[in-house]
GUVOBA-590482 format. One line per field, with one value per atom (N, C-alpha, C): residue number from 0; atom name; x, y negated, z. Coordinates in pm, 1 decimal, m for minus. Layout:
REM residues N
nr: [NUM ...]
atom: [CA ...]
X: [X ...]
Y: [Y ...]
Z: [Z ...]
//
This chain:
REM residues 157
nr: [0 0 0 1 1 1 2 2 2 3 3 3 4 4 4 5 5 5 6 6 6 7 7 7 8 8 8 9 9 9 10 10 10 11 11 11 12 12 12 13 13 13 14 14 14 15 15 15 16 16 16 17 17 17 18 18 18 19 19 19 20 20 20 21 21 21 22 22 22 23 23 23 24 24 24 25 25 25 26 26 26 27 27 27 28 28 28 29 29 29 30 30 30 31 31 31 32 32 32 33 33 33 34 34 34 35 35 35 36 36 36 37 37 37 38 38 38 39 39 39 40 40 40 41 41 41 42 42 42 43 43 43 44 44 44 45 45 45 46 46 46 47 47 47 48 48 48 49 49 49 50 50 50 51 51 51 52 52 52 53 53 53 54 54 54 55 55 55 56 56 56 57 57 57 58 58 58 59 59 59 60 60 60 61 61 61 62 62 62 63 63 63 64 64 64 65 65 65 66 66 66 67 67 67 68 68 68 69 69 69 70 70 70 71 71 71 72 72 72 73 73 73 74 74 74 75 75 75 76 76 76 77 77 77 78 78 78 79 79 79 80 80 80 81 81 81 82 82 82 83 83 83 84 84 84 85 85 85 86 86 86 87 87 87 88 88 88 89 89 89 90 90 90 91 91 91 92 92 92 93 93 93 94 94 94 95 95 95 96 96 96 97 97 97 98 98 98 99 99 99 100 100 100 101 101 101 102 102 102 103 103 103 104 104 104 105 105 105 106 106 106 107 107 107 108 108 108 109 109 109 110 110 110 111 111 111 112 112 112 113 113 113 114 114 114 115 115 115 116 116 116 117 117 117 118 118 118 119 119 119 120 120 120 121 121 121 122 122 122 123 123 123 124 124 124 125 125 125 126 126 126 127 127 127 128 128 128 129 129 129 130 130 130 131 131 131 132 132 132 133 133 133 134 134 134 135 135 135 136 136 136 137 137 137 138 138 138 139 139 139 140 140 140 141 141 141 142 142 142 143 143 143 144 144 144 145 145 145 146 146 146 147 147 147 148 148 148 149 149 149 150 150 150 151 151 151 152 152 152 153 153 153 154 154 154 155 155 155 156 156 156]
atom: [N CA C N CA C N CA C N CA C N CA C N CA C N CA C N CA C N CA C N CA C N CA C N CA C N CA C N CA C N CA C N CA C N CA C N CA C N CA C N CA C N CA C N CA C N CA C N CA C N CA C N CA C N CA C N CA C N CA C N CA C N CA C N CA C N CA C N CA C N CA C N CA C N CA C N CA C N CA C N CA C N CA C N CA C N CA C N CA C N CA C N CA C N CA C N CA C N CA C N CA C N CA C N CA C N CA C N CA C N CA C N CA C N CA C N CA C N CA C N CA C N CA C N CA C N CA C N CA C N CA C N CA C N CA C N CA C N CA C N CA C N CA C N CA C N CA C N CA C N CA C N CA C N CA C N CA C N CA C N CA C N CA C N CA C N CA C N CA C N CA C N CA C N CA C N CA C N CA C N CA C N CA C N CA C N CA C N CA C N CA C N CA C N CA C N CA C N CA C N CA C N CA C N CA C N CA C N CA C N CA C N CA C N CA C N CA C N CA C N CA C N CA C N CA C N CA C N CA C N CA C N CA C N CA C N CA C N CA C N CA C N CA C N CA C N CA C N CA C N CA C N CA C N CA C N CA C N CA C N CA C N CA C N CA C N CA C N CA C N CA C N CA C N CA C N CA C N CA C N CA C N CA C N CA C N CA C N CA C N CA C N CA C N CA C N CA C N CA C N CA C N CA C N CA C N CA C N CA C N CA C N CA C N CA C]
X: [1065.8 1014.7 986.9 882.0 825.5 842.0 870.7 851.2 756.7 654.1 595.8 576.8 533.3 594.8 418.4 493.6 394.7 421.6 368.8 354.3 240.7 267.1 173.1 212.4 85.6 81.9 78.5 138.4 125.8 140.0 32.4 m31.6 32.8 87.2 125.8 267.5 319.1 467.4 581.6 562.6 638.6 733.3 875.3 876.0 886.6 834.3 889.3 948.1 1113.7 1244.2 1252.3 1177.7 1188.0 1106.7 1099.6 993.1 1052.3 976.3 1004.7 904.2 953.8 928.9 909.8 802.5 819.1 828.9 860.3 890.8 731.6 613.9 502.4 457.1 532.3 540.2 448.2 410.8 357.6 424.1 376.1 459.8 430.0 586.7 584.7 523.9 428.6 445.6 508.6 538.7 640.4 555.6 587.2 536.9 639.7 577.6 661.1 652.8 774.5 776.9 751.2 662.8 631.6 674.0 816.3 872.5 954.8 1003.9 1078.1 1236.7 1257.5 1412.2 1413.8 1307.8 1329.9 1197.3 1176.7 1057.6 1065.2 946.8 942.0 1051.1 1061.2 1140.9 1097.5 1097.4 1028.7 1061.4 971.7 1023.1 933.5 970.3 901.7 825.4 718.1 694.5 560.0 523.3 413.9 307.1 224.8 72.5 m38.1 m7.7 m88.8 m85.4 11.8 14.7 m108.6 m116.4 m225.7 m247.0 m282.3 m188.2 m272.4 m422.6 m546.2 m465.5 m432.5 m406.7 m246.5 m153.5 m67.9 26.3 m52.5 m33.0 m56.6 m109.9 m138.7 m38.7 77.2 182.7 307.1 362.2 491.2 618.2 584.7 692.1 817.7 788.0 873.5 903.6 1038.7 1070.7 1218.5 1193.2 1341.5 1329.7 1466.5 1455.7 1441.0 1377.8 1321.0 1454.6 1547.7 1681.1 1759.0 1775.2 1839.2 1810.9 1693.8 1704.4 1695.8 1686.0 1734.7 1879.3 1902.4 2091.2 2120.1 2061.8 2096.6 2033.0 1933.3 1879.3 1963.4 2023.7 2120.6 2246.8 2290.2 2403.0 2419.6 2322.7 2241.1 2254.2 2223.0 2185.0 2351.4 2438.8 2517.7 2629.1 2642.6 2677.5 2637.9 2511.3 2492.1 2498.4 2524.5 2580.9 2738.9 2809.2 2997.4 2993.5 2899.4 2926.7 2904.9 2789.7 2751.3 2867.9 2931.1 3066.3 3171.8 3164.9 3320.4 3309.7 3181.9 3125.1 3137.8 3098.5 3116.9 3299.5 3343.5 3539.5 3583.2 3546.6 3587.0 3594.4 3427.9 3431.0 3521.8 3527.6 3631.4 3742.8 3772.9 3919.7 3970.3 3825.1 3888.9 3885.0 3797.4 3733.2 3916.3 3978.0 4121.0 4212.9 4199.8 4276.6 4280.2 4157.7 4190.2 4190.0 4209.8 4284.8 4397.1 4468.4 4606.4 4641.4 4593.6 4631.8 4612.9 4531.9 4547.2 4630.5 4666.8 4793.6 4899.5 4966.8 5066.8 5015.6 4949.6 4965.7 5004.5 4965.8 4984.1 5112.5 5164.6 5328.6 5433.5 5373.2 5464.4 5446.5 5373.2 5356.1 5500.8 5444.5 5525.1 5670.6 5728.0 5850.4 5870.8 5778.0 5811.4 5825.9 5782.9 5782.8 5889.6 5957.4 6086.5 6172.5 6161.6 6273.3 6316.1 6234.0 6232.8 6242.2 6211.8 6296.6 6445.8 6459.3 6578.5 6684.5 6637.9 6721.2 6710.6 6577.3 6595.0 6749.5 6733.3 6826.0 6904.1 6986.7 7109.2 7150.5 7115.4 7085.7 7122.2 7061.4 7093.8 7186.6 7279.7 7378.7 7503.6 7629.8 7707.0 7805.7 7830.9 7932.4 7892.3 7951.0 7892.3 7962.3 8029.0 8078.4 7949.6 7913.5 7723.2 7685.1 7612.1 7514.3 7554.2 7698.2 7726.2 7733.5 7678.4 7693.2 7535.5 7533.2 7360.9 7246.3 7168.7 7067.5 6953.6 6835.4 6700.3 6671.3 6539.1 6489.2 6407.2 6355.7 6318.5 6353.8 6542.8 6634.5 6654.7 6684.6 6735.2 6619.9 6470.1 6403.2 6391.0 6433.5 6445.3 6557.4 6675.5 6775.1 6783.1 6684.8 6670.8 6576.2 6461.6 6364.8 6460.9 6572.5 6642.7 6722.5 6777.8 6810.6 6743.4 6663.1 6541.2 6523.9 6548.9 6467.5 6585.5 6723.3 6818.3 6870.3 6782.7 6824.1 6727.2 6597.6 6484.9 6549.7 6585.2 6620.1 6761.5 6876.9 6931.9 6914.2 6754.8 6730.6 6687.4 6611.2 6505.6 6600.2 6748.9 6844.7 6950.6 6929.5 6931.6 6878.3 6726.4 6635.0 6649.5]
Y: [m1655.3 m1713.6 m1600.8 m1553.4 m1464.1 m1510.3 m1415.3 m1429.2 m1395.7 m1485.0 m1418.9 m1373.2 m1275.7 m1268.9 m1347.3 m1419.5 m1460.0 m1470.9 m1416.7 m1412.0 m1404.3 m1434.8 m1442.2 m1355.3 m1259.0 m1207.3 m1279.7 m1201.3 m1294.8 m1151.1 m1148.8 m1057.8 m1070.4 m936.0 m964.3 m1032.8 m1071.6 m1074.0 m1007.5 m911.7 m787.2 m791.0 m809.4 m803.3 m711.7 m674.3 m563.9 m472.2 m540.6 m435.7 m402.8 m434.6 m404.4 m304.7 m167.5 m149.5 m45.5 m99.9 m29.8 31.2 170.0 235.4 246.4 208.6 205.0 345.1 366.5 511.8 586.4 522.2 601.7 594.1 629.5 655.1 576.3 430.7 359.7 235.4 189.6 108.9 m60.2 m109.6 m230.9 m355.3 m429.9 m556.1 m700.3 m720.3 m872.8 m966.8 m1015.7 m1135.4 m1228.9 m1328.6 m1441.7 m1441.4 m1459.4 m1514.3 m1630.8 m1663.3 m1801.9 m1818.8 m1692.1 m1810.5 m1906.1 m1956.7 m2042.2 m2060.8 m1948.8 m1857.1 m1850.0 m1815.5 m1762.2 m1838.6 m1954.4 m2024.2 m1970.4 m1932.8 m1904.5 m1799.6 m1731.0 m1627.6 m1458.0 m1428.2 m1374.1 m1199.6 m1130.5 m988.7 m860.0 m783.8 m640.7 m593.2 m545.9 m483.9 m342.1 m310.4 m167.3 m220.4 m217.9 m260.1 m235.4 m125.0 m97.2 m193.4 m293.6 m417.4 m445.0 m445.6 m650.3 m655.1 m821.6 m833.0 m814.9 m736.1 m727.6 m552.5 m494.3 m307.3 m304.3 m355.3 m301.4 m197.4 m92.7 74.8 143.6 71.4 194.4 161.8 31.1 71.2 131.2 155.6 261.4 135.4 3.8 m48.4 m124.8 m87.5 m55.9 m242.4 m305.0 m431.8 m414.1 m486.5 m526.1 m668.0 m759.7 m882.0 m858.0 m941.6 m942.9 m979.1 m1081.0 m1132.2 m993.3 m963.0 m823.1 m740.5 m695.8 m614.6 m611.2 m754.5 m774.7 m763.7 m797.8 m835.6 m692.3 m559.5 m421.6 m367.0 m406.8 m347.9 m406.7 m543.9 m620.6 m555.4 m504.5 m421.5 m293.2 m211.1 m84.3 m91.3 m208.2 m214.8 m232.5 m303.3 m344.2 m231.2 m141.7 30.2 78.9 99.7 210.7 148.9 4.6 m65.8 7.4 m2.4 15.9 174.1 233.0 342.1 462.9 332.1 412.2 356.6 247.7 215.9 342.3 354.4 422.2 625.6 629.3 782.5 770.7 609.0 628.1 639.4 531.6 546.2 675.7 738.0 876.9 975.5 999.9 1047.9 996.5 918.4 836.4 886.7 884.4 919.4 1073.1 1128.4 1285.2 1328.6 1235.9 1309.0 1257.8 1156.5 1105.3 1205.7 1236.8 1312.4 1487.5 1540.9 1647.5 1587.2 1472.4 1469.2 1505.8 1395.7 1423.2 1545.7 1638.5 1765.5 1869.3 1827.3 1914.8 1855.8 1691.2 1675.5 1743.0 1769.3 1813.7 1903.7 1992.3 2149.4 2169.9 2042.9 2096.2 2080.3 1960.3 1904.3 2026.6 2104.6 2206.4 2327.4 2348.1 2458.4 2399.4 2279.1 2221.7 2237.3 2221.3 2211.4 2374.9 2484.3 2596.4 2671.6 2592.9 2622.6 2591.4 2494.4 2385.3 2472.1 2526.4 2598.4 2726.7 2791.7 2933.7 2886.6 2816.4 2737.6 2717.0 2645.6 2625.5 2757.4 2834.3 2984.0 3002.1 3065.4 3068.1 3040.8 2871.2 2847.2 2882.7 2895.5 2890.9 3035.7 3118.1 3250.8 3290.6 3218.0 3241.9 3161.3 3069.8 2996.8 3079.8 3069.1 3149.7 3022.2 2925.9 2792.3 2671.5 2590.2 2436.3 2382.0 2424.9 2391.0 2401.2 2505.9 2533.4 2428.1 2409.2 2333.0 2184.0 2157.1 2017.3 2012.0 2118.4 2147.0 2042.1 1969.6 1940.5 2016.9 1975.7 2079.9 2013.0 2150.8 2057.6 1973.7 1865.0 1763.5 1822.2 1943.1 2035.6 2023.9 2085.8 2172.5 2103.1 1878.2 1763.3 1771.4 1757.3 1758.0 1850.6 1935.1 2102.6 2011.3 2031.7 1943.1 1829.7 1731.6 1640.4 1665.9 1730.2 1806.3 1867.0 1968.9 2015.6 1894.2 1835.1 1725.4 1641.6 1628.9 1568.6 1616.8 1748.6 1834.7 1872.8 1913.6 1882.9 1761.0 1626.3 1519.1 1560.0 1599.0 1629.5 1717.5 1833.9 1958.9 1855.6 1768.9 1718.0 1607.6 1568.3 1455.4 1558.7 1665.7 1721.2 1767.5 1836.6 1873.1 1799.0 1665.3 1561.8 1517.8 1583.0 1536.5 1598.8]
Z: [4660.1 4537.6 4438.5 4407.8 4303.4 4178.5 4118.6 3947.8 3868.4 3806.9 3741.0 3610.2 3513.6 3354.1 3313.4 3210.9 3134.9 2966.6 2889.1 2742.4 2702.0 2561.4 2436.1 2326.0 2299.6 2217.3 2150.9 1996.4 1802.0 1755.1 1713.8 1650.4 1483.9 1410.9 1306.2 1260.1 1382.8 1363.4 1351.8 1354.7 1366.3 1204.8 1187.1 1092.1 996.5 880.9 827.1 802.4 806.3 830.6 948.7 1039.6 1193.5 1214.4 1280.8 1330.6 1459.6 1560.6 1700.6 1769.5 1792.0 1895.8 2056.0 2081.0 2256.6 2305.8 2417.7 2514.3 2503.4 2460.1 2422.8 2293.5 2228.1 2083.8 1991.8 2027.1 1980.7 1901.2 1812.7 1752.9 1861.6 1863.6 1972.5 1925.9 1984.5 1914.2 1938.7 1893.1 1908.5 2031.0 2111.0 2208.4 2214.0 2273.8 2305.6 2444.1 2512.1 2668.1 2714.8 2840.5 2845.5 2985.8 3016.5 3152.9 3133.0 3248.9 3297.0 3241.4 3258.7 3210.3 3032.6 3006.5 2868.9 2806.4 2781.0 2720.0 2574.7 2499.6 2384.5 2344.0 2349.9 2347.1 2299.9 2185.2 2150.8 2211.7 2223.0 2262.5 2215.4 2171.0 2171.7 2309.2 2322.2 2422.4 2385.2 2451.8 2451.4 2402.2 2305.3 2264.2 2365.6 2515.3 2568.0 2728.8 2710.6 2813.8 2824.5 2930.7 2909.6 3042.7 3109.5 3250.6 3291.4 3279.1 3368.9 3406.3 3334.7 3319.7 3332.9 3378.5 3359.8 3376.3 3432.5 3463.1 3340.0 3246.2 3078.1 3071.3 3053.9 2977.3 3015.6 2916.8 2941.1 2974.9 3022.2 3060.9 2945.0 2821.1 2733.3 2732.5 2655.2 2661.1 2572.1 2487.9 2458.0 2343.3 2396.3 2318.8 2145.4 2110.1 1960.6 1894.7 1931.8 1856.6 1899.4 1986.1 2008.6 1923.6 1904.3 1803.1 1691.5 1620.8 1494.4 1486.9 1581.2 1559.0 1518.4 1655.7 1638.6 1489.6 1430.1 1283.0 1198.9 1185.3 1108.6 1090.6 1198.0 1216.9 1138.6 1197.9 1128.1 964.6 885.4 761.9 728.4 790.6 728.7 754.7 860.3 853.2 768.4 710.1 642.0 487.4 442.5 314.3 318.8 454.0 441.6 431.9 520.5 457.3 314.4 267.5 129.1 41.2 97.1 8.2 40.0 115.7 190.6 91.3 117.0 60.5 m92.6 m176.9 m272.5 m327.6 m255.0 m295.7 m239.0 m127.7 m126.1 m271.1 m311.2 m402.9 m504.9 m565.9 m634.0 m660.5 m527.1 m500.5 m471.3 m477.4 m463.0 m620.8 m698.5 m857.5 m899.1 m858.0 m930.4 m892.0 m760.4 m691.5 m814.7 m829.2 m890.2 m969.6 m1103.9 m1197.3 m1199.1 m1125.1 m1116.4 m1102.2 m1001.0 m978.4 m1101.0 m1184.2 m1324.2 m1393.5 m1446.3 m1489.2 m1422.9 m1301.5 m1237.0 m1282.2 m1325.3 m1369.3 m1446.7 m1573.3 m1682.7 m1731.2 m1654.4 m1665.3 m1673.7 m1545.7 m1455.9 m1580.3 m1646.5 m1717.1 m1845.5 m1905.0 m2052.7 m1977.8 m1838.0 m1796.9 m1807.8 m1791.7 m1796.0 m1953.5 m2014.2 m2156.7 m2186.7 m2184.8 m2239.7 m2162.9 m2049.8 m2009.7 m2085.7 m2076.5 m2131.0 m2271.3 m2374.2 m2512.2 m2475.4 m2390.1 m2382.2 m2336.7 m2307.9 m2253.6 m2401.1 m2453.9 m2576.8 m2672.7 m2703.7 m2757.7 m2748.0 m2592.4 m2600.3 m2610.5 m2588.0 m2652.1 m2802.9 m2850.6 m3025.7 m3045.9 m2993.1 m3048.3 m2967.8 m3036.6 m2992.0 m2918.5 m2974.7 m2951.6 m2954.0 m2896.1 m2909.2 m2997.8 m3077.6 m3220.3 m3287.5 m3281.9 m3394.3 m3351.9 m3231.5 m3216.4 m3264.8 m3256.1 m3337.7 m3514.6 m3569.4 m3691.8 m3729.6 m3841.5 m3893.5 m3926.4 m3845.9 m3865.9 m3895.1 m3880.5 m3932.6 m3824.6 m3887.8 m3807.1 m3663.0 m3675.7 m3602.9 m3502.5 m3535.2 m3415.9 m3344.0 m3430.5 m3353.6 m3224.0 m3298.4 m3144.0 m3071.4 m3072.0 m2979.9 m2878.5 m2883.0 m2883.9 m2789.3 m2857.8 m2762.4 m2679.3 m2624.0 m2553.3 m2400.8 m2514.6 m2390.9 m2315.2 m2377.1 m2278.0 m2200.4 m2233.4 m2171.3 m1993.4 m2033.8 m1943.7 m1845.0 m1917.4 m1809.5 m1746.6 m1771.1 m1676.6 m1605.5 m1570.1 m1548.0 m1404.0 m1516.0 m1366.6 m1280.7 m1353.9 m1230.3 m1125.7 m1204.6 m1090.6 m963.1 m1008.2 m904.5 m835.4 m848.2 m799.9 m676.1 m701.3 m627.4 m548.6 m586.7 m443.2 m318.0]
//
């Protein structure tokens, strides 16, 4: 039992967002199949078919829903990945934020330290330092404490 192919060209169906390439670098045009198996069934094939010649063409074939499904796909990759490229960036522009806050943290902790050597330097007793002082010295004071719960959490880690 032989098979035979039978279609119909439709000229101009080709849709827009679609456009295919056959193996001879021609653009494909859409047909419909008119076998048995596949009634109405639309397909890409070579523009240089036609069932009197069929040695000009390069053979070329692929289902028309097929390759919408594969261009549908295509569009909706390159939508996730213009998402994915944009939150990258995102997240690297946050990323060196943070990393200049952590700099600048690490510097004010190096300041407050070397204050705090400071201080304790010029005070001779912790009798002084419980003496009243200016509003100043209170936040000097409380700064350093600050900073030694600071150094004994990290001490803990």
């Amino acid at each position: 039992m032989s098979s035979t192919r039978r279609f119909r060209q439709t000229p101009g169906e080709i849709p827009e967002e679609i456009s295919v390439i056959c193996k001879c670098d021609s653009s494909a045009i859409v047909r419909t199949s008119r076998t048995a198996n596949n009634p109405n069934r639309k397909f890409f094939g070579c523009p240089k078919w036609s069932p009197g010649q069929p040695q000009k063409a390069c053979r070329f074939f692929v289902w028309h829903d097929i390759q919408v499904a594969i261009e549908n796909e295509k569009q909706r990759y390159e939508v996730v990945m213009s998402d994915l490229k944009m939150e990258m960036a995102r997240l690297r522009q946050q990323n060196e934020t943070l990393q200049d806050r952590n700099n600048e943290l690490q510097e004010e902790v190096a300041e407050l330290l070397v204050g705090r050597s400071q201080l304790r330097s010029s005070f001779c007793t912790e009798e002084e330092l419980s003496r009243p002082k200016s509003e100043e010295f209170h936040e000097i004071v409380e700064r350093l404490s600050l900073l030694e719960t600071i150094e004994l959490g990290s001490n803990d880690a």
